[in-house]
C-alpha positions in Angstrom: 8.6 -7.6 25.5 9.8 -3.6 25.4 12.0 -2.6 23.4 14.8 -2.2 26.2 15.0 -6.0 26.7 17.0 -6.5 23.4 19.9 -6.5 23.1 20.4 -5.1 19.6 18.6 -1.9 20.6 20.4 -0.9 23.9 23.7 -1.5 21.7 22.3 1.2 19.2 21.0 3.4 22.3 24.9 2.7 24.3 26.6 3.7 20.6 24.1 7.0 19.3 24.8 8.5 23.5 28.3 8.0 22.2 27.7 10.3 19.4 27.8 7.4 16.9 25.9 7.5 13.6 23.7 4.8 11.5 25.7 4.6 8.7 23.6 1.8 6.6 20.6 -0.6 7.6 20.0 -3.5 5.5 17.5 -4.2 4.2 16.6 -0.7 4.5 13.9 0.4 7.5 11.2 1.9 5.2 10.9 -1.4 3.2 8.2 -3.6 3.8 8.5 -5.9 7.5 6.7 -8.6 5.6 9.4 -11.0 5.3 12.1 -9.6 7.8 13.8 -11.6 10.0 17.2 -10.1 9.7 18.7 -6.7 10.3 22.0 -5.4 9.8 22.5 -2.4 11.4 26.2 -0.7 10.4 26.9 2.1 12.7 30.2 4.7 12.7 31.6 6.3 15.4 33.4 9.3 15.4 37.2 8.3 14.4 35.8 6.9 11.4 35.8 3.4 12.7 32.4 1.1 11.6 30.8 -1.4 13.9 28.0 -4.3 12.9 24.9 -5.1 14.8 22.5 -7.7 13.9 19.2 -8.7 15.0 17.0 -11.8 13.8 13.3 -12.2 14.3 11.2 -10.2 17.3 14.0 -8.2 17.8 14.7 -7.2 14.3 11.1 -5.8 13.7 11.8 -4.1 17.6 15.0 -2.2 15.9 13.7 -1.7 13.0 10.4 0.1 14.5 13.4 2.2 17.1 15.3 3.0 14.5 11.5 4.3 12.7 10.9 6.2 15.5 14.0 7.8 15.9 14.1 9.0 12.3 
């Protein structure tokens, strides 16, 4: 599976085109993926307002390793 069929990640990719920023990712991406199976991803856009994405399992290793890459 790419990285383009989750859904969590072409949320972050819709939200950083629209000049959104990652405000806070829990638990935080250079920690160990050992036991991850949950990802909270807390992005702001630009008028301040915040917006919550979350991905479980395959997917939250996928963003995790996009947000990695990105950084």
């Amino acid at each position: 599976m790419s990285s383009d069929d989750f859904k969590a990640i072409s949320e972050l990719k819709k939200l950083l085109a629209a000049n959104c920023k990652i405000e806070k990712i829990h638990p935080p991406v250079f920690a160990s993926d050992a036991e991850v199976n949950m990802v909270t991803v807390t992005v702001a856009f630009p008028d301040g307002k915040t917006q919550t994405i979350r991905a479980y399992r395959e997917e939250a290793h996928a963003l995790r390793e996009f947000i990695r890459t990105r950084t």
